[in-house]
BAVEX-88155 format. One record per residue (C-alpha): chain; z, y, x. Coordinates in nm, 2 decimals. Layout:
! residues N
(A (Z Y X))
...
This chain:
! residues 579
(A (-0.44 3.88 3.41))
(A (-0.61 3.58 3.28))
(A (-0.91 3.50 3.43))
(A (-1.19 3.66 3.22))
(A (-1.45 3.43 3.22))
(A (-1.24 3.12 3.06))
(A (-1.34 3.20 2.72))
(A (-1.71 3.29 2.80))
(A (-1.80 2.90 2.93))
(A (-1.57 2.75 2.70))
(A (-1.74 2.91 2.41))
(A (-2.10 2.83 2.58))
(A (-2.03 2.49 2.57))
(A (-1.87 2.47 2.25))
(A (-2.12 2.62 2.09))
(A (-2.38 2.43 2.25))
(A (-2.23 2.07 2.22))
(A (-2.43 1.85 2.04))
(A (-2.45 1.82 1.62))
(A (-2.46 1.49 1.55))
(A (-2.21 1.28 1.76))
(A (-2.20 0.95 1.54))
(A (-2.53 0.74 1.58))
(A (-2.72 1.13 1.67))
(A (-2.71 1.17 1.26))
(A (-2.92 1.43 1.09))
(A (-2.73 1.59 0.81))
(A (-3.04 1.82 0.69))
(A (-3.16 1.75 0.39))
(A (-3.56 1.69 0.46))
(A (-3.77 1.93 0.33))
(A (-4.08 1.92 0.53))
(A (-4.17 1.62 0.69))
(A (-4.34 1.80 1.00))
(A (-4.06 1.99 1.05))
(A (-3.79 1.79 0.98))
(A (-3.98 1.57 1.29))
(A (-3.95 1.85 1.56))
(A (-3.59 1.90 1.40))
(A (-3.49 1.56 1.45))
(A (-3.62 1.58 1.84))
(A (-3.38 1.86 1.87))
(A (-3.12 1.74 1.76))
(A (-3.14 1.43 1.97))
(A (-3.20 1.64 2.27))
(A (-2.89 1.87 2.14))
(A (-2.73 1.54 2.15))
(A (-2.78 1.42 2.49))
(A (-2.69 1.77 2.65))
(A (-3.09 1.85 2.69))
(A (-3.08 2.18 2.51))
(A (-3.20 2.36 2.82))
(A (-3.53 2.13 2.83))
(A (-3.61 2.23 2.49))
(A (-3.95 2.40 2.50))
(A (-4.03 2.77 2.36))
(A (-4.34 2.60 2.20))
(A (-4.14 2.39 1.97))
(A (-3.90 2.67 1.84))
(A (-4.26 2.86 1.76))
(A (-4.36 2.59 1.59))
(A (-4.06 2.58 1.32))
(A (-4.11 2.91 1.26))
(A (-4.49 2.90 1.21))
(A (-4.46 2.56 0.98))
(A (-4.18 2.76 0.80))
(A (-4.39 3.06 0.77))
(A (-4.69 2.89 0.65))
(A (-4.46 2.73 0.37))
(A (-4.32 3.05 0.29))
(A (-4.01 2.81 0.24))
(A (-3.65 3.03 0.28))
(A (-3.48 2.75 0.41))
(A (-3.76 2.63 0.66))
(A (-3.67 2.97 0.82))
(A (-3.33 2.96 0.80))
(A (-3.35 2.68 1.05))
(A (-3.57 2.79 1.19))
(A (-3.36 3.11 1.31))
(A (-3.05 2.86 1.32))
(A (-3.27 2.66 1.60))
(A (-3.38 2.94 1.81))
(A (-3.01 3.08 1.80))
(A (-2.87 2.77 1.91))
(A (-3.11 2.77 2.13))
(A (-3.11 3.08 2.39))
(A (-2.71 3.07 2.31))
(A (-2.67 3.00 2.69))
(A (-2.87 3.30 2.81))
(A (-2.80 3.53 2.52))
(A (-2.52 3.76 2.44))
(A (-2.32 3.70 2.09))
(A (-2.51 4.07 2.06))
(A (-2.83 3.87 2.09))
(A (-2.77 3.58 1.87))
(A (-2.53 3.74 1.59))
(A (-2.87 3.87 1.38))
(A (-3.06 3.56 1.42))
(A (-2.78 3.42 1.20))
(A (-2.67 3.67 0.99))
(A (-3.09 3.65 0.90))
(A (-3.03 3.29 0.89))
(A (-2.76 3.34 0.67))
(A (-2.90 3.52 0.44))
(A (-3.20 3.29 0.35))
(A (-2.98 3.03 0.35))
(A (-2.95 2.87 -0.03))
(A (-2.62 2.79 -0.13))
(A (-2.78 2.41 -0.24))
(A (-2.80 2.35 0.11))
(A (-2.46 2.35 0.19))
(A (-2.45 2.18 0.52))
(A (-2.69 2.42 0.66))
(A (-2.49 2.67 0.55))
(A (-2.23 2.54 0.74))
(A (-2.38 2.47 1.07))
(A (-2.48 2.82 1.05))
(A (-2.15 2.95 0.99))
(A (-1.99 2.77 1.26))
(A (-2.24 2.91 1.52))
(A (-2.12 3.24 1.39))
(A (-1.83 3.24 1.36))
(A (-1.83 3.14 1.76))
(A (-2.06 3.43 1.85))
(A (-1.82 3.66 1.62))
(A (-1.56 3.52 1.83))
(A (-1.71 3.62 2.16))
(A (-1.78 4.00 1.98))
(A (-1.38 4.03 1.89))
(A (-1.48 4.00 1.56))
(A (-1.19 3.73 1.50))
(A (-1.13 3.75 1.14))
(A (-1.43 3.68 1.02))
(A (-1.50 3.41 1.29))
(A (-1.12 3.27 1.11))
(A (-1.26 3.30 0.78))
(A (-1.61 3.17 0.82))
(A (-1.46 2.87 1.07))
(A (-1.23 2.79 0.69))
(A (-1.49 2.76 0.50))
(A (-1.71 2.51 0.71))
(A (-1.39 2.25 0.74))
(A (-1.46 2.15 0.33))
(A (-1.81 2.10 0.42))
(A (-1.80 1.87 0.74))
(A (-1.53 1.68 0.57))
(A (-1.77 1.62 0.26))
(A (-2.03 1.47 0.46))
(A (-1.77 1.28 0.67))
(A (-1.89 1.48 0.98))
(A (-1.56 1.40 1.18))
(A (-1.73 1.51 1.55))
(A (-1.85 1.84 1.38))
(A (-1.48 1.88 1.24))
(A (-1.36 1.84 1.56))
(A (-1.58 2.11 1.76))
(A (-1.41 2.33 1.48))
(A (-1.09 2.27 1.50))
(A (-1.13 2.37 1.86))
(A (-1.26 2.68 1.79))
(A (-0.97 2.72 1.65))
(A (-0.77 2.67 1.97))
(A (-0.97 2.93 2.10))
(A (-0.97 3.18 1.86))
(A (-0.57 3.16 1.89))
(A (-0.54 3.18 2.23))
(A (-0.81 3.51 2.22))
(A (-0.54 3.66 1.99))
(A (-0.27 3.58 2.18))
(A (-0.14 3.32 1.91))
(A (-0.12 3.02 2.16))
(A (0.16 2.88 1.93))
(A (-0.09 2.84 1.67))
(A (-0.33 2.73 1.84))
(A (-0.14 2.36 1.91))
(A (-0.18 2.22 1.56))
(A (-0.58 2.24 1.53))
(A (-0.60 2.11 1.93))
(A (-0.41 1.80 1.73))
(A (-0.64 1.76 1.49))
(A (-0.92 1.83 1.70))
(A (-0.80 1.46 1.86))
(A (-0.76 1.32 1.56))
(A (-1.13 1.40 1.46))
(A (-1.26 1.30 1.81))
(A (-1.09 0.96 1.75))
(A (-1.26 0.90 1.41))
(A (-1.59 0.87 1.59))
(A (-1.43 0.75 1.91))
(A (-1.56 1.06 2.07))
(A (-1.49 1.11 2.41))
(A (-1.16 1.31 2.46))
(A (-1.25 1.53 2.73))
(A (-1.23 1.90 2.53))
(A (-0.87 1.78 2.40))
(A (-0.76 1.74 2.80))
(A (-0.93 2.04 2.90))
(A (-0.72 2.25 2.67))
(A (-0.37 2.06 2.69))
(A (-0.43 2.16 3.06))
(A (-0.40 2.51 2.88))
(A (-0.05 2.44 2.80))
(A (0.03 2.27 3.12))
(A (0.20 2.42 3.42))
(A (0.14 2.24 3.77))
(A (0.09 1.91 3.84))
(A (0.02 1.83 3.50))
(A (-0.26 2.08 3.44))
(A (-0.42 1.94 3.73))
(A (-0.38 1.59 3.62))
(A (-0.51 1.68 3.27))
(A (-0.84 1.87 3.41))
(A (-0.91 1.54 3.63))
(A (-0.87 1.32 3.34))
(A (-1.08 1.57 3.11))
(A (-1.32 1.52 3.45))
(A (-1.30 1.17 3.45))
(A (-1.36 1.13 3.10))
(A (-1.69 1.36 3.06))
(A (-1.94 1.14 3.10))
(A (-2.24 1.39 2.91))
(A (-2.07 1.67 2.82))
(A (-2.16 1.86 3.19))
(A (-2.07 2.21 3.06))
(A (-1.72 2.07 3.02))
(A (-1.73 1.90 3.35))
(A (-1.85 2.16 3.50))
(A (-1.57 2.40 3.39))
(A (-1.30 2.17 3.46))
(A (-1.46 2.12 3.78))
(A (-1.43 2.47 3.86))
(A (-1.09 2.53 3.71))
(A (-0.94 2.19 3.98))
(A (-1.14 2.41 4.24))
(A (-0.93 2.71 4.19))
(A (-0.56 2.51 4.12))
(A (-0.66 2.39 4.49))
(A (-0.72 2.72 4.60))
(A (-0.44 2.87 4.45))
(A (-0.23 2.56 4.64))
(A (-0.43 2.66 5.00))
(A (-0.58 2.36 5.00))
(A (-0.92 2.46 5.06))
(A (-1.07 2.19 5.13))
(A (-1.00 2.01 4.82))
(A (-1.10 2.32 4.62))
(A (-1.40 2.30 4.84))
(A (-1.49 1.92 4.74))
(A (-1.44 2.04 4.36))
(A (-1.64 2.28 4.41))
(A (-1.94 2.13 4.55))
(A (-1.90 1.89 4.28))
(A (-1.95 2.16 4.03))
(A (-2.25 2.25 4.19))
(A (-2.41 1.95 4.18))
(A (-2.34 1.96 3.81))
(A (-2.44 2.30 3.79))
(A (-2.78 2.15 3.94))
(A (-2.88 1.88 3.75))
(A (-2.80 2.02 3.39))
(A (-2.84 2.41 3.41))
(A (-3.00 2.54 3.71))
(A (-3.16 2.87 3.67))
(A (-2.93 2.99 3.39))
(A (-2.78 3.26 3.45))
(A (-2.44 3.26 3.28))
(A (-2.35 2.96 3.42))
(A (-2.50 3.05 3.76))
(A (-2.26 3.37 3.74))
(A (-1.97 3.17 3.65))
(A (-2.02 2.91 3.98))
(A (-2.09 3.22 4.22))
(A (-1.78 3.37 4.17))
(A (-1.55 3.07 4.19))
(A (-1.78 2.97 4.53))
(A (-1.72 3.32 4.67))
(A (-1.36 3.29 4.62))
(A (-1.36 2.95 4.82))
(A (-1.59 3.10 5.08))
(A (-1.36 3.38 5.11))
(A (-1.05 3.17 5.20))
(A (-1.29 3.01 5.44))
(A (-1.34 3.30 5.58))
(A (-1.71 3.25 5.56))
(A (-1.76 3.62 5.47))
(A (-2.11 3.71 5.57))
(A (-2.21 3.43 5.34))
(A (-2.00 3.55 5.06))
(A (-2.15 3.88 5.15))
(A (-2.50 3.80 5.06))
(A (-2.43 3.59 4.77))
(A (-2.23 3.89 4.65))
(A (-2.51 4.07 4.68))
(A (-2.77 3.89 4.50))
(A (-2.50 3.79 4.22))
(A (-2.41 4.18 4.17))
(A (-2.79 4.24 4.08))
(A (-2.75 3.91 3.86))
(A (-2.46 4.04 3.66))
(A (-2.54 4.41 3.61))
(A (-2.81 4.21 3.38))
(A (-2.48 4.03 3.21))
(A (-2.27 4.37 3.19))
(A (-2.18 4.24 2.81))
(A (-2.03 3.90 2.95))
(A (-1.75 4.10 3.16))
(A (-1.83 3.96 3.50))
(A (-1.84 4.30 3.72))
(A (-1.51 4.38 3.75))
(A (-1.42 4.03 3.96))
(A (-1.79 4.11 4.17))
(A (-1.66 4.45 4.32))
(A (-1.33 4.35 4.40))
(A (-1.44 4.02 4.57))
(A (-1.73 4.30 4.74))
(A (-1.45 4.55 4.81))
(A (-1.22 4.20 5.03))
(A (-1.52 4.09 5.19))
(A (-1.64 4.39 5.33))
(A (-1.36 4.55 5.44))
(A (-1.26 4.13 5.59))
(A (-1.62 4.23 5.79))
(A (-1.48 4.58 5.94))
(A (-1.75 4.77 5.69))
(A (-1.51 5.04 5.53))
(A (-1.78 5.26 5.37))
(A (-1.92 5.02 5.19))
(A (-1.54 4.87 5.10))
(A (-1.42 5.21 5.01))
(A (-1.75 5.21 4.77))
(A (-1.68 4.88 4.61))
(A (-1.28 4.96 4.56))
(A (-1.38 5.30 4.38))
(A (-1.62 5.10 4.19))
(A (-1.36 4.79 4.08))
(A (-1.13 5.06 4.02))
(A (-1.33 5.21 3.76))
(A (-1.42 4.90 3.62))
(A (-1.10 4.80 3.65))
(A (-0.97 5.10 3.44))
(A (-1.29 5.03 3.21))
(A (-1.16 4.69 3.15))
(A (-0.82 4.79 3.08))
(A (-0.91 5.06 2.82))
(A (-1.11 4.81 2.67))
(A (-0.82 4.55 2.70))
(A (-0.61 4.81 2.55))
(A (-0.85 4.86 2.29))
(A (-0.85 4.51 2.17))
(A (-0.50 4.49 2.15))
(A (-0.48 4.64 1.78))
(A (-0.81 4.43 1.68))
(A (-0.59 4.12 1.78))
(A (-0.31 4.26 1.64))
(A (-0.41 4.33 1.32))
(A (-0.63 3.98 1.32))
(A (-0.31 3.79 1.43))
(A (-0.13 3.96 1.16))
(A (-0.41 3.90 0.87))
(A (-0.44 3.51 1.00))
(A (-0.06 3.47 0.95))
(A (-0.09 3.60 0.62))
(A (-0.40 3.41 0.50))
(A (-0.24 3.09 0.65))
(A (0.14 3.15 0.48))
(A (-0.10 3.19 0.20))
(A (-0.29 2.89 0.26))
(A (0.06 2.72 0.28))
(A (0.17 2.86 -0.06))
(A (-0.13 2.78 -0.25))
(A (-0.10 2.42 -0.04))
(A (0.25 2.40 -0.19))
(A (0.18 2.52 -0.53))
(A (-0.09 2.22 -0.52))
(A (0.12 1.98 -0.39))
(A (0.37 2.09 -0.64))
(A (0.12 2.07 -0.93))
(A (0.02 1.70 -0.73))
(A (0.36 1.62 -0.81))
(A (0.40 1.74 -1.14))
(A (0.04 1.59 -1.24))
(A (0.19 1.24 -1.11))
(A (0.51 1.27 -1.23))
(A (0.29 1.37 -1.58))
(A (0.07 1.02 -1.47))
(A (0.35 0.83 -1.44))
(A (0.59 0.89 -1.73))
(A (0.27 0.80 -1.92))
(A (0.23 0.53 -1.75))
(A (0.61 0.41 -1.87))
(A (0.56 0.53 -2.23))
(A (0.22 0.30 -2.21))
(A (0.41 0.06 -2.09))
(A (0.72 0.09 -2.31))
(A (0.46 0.10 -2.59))
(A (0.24 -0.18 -2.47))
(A (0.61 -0.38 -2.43))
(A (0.70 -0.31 -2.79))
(A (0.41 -0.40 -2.92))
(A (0.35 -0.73 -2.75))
(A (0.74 -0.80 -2.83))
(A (0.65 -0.72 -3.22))
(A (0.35 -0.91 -3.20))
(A (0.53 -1.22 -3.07))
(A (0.78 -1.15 -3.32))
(A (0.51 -1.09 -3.59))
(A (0.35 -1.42 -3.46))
(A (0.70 -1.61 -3.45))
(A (0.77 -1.52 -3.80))
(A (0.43 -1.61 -3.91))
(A (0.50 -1.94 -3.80))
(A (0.86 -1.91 -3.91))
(A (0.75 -1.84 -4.26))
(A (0.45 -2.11 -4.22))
(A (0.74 -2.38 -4.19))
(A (0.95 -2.23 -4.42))
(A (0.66 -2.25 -4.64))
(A (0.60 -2.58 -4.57))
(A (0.91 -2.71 -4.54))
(A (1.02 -2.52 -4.94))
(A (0.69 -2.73 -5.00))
(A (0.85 -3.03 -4.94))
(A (1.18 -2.94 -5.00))
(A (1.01 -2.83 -5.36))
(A (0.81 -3.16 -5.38))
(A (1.09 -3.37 -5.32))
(A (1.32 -3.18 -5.55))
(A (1.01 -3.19 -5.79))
(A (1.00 -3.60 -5.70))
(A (1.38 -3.58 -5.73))
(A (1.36 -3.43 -6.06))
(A (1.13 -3.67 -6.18))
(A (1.33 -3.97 -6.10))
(A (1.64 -3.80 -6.21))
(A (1.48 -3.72 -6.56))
(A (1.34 -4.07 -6.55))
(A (1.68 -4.17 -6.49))
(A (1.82 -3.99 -6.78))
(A (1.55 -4.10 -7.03))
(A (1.64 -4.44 -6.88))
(A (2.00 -4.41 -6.94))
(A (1.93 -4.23 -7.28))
(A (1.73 -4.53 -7.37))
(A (1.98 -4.76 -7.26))
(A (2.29 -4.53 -7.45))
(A (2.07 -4.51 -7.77))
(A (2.01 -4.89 -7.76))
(A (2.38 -5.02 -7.71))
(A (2.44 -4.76 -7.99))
(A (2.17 -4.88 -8.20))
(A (2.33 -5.31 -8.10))
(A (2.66 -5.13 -8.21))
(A (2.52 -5.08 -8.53))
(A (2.34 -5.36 -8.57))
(A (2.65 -5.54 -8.50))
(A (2.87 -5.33 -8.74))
(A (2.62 -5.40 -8.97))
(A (2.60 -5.76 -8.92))
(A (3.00 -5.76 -8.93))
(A (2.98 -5.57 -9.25))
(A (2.78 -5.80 -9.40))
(A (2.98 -6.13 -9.32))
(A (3.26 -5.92 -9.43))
(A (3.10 -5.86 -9.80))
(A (2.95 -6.20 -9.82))
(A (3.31 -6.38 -9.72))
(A (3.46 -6.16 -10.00))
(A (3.21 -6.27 -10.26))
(A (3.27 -6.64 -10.15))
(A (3.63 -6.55 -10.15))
(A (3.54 -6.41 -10.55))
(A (3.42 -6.76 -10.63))
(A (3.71 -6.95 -10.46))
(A (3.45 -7.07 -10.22))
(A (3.67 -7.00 -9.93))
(A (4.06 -6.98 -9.93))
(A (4.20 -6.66 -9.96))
(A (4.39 -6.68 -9.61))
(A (4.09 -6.76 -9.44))
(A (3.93 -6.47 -9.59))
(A (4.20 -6.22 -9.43))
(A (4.20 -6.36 -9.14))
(A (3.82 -6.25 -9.12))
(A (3.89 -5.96 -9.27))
(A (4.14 -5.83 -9.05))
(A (3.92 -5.91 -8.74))
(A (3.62 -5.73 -8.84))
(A (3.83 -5.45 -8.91))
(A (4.02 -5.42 -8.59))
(A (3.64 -5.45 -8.42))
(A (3.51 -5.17 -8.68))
(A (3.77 -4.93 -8.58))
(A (3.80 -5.05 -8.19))
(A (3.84 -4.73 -8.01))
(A (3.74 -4.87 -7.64))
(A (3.37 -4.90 -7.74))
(A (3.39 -4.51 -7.83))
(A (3.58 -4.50 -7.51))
(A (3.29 -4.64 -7.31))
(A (3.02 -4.50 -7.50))
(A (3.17 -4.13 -7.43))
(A (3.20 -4.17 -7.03))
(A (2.86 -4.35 -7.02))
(A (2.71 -4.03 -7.24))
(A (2.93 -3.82 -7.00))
(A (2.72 -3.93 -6.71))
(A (2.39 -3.85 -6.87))
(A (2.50 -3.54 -7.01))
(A (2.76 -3.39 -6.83))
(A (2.95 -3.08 -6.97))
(A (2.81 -3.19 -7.31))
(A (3.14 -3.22 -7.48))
(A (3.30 -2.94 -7.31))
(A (3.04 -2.71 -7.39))
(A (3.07 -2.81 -7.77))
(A (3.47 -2.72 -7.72))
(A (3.38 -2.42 -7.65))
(A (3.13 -2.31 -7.90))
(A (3.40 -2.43 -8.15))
(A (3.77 -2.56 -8.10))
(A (3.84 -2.70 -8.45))
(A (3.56 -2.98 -8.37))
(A (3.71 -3.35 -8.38))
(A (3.65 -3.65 -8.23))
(A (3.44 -3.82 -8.48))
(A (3.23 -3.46 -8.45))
(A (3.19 -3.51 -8.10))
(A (3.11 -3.89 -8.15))
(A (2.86 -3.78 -8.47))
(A (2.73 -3.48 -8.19))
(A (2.65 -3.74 -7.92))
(A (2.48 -3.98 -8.21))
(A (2.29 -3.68 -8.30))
(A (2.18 -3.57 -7.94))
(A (2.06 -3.96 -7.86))
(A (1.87 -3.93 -8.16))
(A (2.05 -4.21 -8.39))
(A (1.93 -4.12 -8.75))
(A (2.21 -4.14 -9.04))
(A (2.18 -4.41 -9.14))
(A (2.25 -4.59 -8.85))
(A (2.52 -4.39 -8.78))
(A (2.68 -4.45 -9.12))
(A (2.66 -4.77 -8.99))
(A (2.80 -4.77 -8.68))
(A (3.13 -4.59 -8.85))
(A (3.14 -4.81 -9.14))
(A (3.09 -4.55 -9.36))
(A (2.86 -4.45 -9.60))
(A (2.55 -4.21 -9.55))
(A (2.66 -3.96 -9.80))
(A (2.96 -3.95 -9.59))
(A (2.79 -3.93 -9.29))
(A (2.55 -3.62 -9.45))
(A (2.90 -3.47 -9.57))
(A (3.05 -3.48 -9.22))
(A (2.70 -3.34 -9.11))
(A (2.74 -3.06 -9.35))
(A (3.12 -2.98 -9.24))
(A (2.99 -2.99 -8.83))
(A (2.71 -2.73 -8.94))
(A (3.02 -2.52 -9.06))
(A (3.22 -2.53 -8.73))
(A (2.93 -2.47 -8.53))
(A (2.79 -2.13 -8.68))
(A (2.46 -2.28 -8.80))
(A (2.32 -2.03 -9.06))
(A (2.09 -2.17 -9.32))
(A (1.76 -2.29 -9.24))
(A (1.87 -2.36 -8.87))
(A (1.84 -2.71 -8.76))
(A (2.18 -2.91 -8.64))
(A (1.95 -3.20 -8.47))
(A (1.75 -2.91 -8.23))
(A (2.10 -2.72 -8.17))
(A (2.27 -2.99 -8.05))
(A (1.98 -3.09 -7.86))
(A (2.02 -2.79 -7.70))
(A (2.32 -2.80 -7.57))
């Protein structure tokens, strides 16, 4: 059987370790500046392991300042204070209605409170066998202690979660918050003394020994942890036969036991029996007698707190060692009833664990599937986040990449703007010159027409006045042919025509064609009287320049109207002009 009292100092201590670990940190919200004073003092003192030096007169005065307030909260502390307070010489009996009053003052707005409360307890519900509701109110403090970043608070948790396991027979369970119990510890590089202490819990032999030294070694305030380590190397010795050593282990306990908690009772209780048990394998009896005797007075007042059963059967050894076999008889009868009381009780407990084991393992697989359902939704939700994310993206990408194309075609179409601008002014420039060019070349056309004319006419002239002279026998009649004949051949030369139409041809090309094909039956003196036309050569001159007469120029005129389609009243100058 394990050894009884294990749990008992363990949960003393942890319920009495100090609050406020990083820089002693007071999480209260102040309410009353008075009180939050004498609060503050005990929490330092809670800090530095002085909790048994705290004065009655101070708890009193909480209450009285909260009562004279008539503030619910004030109280609540108040109660919280005073539980926390006589938790080392109190049963869980005594200390579970000062918080379940505590409790119910308690406003939810204060939710740390509520919390510190709840984790005291859920320890003292622990110690009653009361584990589901210590599991369930242990839960609900983690959310709280994480909020205000309490990591040394967390930690003290989590261990009472180790040790709620390990009551239920769950030790399995029990690993994963010792973990995170370290974990916490290291946050606020918190000594890692509890975390040893318990691994030795998991330990077998040399290691458990080595893990209670280093959870020794590594102490330094935390005496109630000392001090049960202490204890616990003590009895590995004893268990070994090396008394001595459990001896030296054990005297160091005492001096522990001495400096930090002399006087109280439960830890006085816990040192008497593991001193006994080292005095018995010292064979020191009659010593162990007496303090047997004083201790059995001592723990009849601690009945609650299991210690009697391990009394009478150390009574029942060491009297019978001294030859006193009433009295050994007396104290076997009595460990055996206690004995049997204890295993009824054992027994009894088995189905509360059982059942709290059971409901545990079903609130944590439901803890797990409502942790999976959220990590699911987690990865739907970023899975969600992220494809918007890419469609933002994607959309900010198409829209930058139409914007630059937006901008690239504005400036596109600004140089193809400007450059049709210039392209148009210098086809407007190009125009210009070229009409200049033709006007220039018209100009030029019409004036070696109009010197053809004037030439005909001139050689028309010296033709009519050599054949008047020739009338008078002025000039011989030979000589007169001779002129004749060559101002003929220069009336009806063919090349000047020739030239005349490829020089018109360049200034108007297609000019020709186009009257070819607005009527086949036109000749060539209709072209050549078309091209006079279009140049602007009035009839007269261009009777002249074909040695003919106007009427026969008006006829020919009249005949050209004919082959072209003019109807009456249309103009032949503006339709050919057209063209």
């Amino acid at each position: 059987m394990k050894r009884f009292y294990v749990k008992y100092i363990f949960l003393i201590v942890l319920l009495i370790l100090p609050l406020y670990a990083k820089g002693q940190k007071y999480n209260f919200m102040p309410i009353d500046k008075e009180f939050d004073s004498i609060a503050s003092k005990l929490c330092r003192m809670d800090f530095e392991n002085n909790r048994v030096k705290i004065e009655i007169k101070d708890l009193d005065k909480l209450y009285k300042i909260a009562e004279e307030k008539g503030n619910k909260q004030l109280k609540a502390r108040a109660l919280f204070w005073k539980a926390r307070t006589i938790q080392m010489n109190a049963s869980a009996q005594q200390c579970i209605p000062l918080l379940e009053q505590a409790k119910k003052l308690c406003s939810i707005n204060y939710d740390y409170d509520m919390a510190c409360i709840n984790y005291q307890l859920a320890g003292n519900y622990e110690r009653y066998g009361r584990y589901l509701e210590a599991y369930n109110l242990l839960k609900s403090t983690i959310p709280v202690f994480q909020k205000y970043e309490d990591h040394y608070f967390l930690g003290n948790v989590y261990l009472l979660f180790v040790q709620l396991y390990l009551d239920i027979n769950d030790p399995e369970n029990a690993k994963s918050p010792l973990m995170l119990a370290g974990k916490e510890y290291e946050k606020v590089k918190f000594p890692l003394n509890r975390i040893y202490f318990f691994q030795a819990y998991f330990a077998e032999g040399e290691k458990k020994l080595q893990l209670y030294k280093k959870s020794v070694e590594s102490g330094k305030k935390d005496w109630g942890m000392t001090f049960q380590a202490l204890t616990n190397i003590s009895m590995l010795f004893l268990e070994k036969n090396q008394i001595d050593s459990a001896a030296i282990y054990d005297n160091h306990a005492l001096s522990i036991l001495e400096k930090n908690a002399y006087g109280n009772l439960i830890f006085t209780t816990l040192y008497n029996i593991n001193h006994i048990k080292v005095l018995y394998a010292q064979k020191k009896y009659s010593e162990a007698l007496t303090l047997l005797h004083e201790q059995e007075k001592i723990t009849e007042m601690l009945k609650g707190e299991q210690f009697l059963t391990e009394i009478y059967e150390m009574l029942w050894k060491v009297s019978d060692k001294l030859g006193k076999k009433d009295e050994a008889y007396k104290y076997l009868e009595k460990y055996m009833n206690e004995y049997k009381a204890r295993e009824t009780e054992i027994r009894n407990q088995d189905l509360p664990k059982a059942k709290a084991r059971e409901a545990i393992a079903r609130s944590n697989d439901r803890i797990n599937l409502l942790e999976k359902d959220a990590e699911l939704n987690r990865t739907l939700m970023y899975v969600m986040i992220l494809s918007i994310i890419i469609l933002i993206l994607v959309a900010v990408s198409v829209f930058v990449y139409l914007y630059q194309r937006y901008k690239i075609r504005k400036i596109e179409n600004r140089e193809l703007r400007n450059s049709l601008q210039q392209e148009s002014l210098i086809y407007s420039i190009n125009r210009q010159n070229f009409e200049r060019d033709i006007k220039q070349k018209d100009c030029e056309i019409s004036s070696s027409t109009l010197l053809l004319a004037n030439k005909n006419e001139v050689l028309q002239q010296i033709s009519d006045i050599t054949k008047r002279y020739s009338e008078q026998n002025l000039i011989p009649t030979e000589y007169v042919k001779q002129i004749n004949s060559v101002i003929g051949d220069s009336l009806k030369n063919d090349d000047e025509w020739s030239r005349f139409k490829l020089h018109f041809d360049s200034v108007h090309p297609g000019f020709f064609v186009k009257l070819k094909e607005i009527s086949a039956e036109l000749t060539e003196n209709d072209l050549r009287l078309c091209a006079y036309v279009r140049i602007g050569i009035r009839a007269k001159q261009i009777a002249g320049m074909l040695s003919v007469s106007p009427d026969s120029v008006n006829s020919n005129r009249y005949r050209l109207r004919k082959k072209l389609g003019l109807q009456h009243g249309e103009s032949l100058d503006d339709f050919i002009r057209k063209i």
